[in-house]
C-alpha positions as CSV (number, residue, x, y, z in Angstrom):
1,X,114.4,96.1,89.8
2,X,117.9,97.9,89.9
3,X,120.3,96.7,92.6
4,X,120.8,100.5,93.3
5,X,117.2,101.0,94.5
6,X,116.6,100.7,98.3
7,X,113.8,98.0,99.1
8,X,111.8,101.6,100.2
9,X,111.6,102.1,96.5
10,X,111.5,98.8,95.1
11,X,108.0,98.5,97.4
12,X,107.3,101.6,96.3
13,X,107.8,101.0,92.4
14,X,106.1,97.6,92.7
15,X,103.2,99.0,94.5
16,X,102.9,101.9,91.8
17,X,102.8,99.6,88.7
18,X,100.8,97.0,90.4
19,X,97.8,98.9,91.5
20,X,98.1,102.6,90.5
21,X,96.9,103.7,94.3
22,X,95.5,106.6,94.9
23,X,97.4,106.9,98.6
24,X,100.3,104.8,99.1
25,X,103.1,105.1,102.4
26,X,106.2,103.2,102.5
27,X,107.0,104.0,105.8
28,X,110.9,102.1,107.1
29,X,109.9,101.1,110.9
30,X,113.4,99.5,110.9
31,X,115.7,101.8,113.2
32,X,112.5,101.4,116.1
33,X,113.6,97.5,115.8
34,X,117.8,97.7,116.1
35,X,118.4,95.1,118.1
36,X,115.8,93.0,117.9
37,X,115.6,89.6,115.9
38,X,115.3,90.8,112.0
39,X,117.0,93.9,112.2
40,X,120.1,93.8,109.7
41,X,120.5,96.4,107.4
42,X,118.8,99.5,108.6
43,X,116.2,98.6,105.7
44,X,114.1,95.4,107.7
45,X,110.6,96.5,109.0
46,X,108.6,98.2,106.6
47,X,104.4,99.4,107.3
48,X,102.9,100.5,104.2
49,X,99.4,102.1,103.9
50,X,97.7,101.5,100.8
51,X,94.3,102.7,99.1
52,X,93.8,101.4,95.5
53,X,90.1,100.6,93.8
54,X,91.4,97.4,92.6
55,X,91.2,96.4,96.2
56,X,87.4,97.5,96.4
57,X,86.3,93.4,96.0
58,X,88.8,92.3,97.5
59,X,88.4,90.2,100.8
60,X,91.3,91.0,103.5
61,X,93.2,87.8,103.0
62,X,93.0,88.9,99.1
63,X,94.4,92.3,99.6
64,X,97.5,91.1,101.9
65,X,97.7,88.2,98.7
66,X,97.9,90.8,96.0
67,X,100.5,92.9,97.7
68,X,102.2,90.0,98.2
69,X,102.2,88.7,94.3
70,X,102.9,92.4,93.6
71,X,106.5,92.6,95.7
72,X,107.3,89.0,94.7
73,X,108.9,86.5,97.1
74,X,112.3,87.4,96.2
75,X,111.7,91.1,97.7
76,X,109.1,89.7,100.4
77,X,112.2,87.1,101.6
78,X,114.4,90.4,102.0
79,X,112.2,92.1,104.6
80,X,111.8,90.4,108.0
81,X,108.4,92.5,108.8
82,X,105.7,93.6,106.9
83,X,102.6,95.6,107.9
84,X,100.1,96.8,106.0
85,X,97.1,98.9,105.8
86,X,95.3,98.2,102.8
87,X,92.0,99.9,101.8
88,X,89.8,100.4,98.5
């Protein structure tokens, strides 16, 4: 991804390509954690809601794995929180 993209929209573009959702919120919880252990550069604590039929079979533990895979640990190890909502 471009080094001029904020890690809002490399979730977002990720997330997009990965699973083609049908619903998907990138919502930057960040400024409600200044302060606080994590917080560094206004882009830190992330909840994204997601709802893709590719997570139809998918147990719980195998949705929060595909997002995962999908952002790659090089993104993952740039966000100090992560929550996420993830139906089929």
């Amino acid at each position: 991804m471009s080094e001029k993209m904020s890690k809002s929209e490399e979730i977002r573009a990720r997330l997009e390509a990965a699973f083609a959702p049908q619903e998907l919120q990138v919502i930057n919880e960040s400024e409600k954690h200044r302060g606080h252990g994590g917080y560094s550069d206004g882009e830190s604590h992330f909840r994204v809601v997601i709802r893709a039929d590719a997570f139809g079979p998918m147990s719980r533990v195998g949705r929060h794995r595909a997002v995962h895979a999908a952002l790659g640990p090089e993104l993952v190890a740039r966000i100090h929180a992560l929550a996420l909502e993830i139906s089929g």
